[in-house]
Structures are given as C-alpha cells and as structure tokens.
C-alpha positions as CSV (number, residue, x, y, z in Angstrom):
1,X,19.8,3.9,10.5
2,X,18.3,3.4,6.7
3,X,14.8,3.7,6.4
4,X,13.1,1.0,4.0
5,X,11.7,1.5,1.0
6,X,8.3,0.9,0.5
7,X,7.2,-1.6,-2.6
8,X,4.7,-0.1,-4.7
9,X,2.2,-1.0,-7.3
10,X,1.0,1.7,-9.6
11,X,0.5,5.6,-9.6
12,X,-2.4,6.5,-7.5
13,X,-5.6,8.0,-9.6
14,X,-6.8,10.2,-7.6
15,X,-3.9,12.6,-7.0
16,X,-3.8,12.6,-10.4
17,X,-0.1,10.3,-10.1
18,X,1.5,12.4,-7.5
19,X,1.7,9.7,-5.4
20,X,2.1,5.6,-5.0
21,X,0.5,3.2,-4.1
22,X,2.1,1.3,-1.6
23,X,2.2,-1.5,0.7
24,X,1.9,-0.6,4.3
25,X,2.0,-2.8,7.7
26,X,-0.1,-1.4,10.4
27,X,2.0,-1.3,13.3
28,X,-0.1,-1.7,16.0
29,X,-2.7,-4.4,13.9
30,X,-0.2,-5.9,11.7
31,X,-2.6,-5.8,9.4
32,X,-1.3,-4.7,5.6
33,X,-3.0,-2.8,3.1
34,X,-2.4,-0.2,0.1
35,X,-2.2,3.5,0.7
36,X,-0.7,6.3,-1.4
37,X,1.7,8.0,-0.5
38,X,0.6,11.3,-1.3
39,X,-3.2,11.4,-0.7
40,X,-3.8,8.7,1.6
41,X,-6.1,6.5,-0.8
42,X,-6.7,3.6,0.6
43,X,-7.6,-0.2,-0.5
44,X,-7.8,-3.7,1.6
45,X,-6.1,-5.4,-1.5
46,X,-3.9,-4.9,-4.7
47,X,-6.6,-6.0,-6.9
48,X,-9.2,-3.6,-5.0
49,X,-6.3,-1.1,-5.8
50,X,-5.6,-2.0,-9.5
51,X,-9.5,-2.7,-10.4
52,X,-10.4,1.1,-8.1
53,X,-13.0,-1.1,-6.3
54,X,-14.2,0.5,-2.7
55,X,-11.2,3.6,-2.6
56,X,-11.5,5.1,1.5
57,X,-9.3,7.6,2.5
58,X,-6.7,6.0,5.3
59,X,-7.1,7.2,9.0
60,X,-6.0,3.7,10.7
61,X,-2.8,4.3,12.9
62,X,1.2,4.8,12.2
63,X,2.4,2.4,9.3
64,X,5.4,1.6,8.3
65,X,6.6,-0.2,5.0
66,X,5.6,-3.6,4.8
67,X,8.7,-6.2,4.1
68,X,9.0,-9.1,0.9
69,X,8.5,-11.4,3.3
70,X,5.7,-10.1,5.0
71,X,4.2,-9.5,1.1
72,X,5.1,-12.9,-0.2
73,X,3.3,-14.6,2.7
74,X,0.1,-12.1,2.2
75,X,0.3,-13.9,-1.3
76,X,0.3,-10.2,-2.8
77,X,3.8,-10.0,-4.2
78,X,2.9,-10.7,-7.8
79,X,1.1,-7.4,-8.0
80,X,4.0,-5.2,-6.8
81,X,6.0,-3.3,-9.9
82,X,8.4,-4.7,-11.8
C-alpha cells in the first residue's frame, strides 16, 4: 500500500527549517489544520501559518495527510507550494 504524500506550504520557523509545514486531516474530527512535520508547530489556518499568528504545539489525535480535494473544498489550496 503507498502512503500519501502530504501537501506542504513553507519550511517551519521554529525548527529552524527542519521540518514542513503541512496539511493534516484529524482522523477522528475531520477537522484539518497545519502542523510540521518535524516539531509539531501547529496553526488553524495557512495564513495563521504564513503570517506566524497564534503558533501551539499539536497534541490533538492521529492525523493523516489531508487529500486535494479535501484542500480545495477547505478553500486553502492556493496557499500550498508550487
């Protein structure tokens, strides 16, 4: 079975770019948000994440990469990378 790639934004600032920042899907909420993939930074938006407005650290539940779809509907898919 292939594992899906995440889609990401930037390079997170406070791991000093070790990690991503990348769009998640809570798996038992649904609910999507941005965490890095190194540290665990999280934000409730891309712009939060892209402006460093109100950074938490993530300790929801499992995750798992959030689809284009999923994205697209969330109206977030303009701020992923090119």
């Amino acid at each position: 079975m292939s594992k899906q790639a995440a889609y990401g934004l930037t390079l997170c600032k406070y791991c000093d770019q070790q990690g991503m920042l990348e769009v998640v899907k809570e798996t038992q909420t649904g609910k999507l948000h941005i965490v890095c993939s190194e540290c665990d930074t999280e934000y409730a938006s891309p712009k939060d994440a892209l402006n460093d407005k109100n950074p938490t650290v993530y300790t929801g539940g499992r995750t798992t990469p959030a689809t284009l779809d999923e994205i697209e509907a969330k109206g977030w898919a303009a701020y992923l990378m090119k």
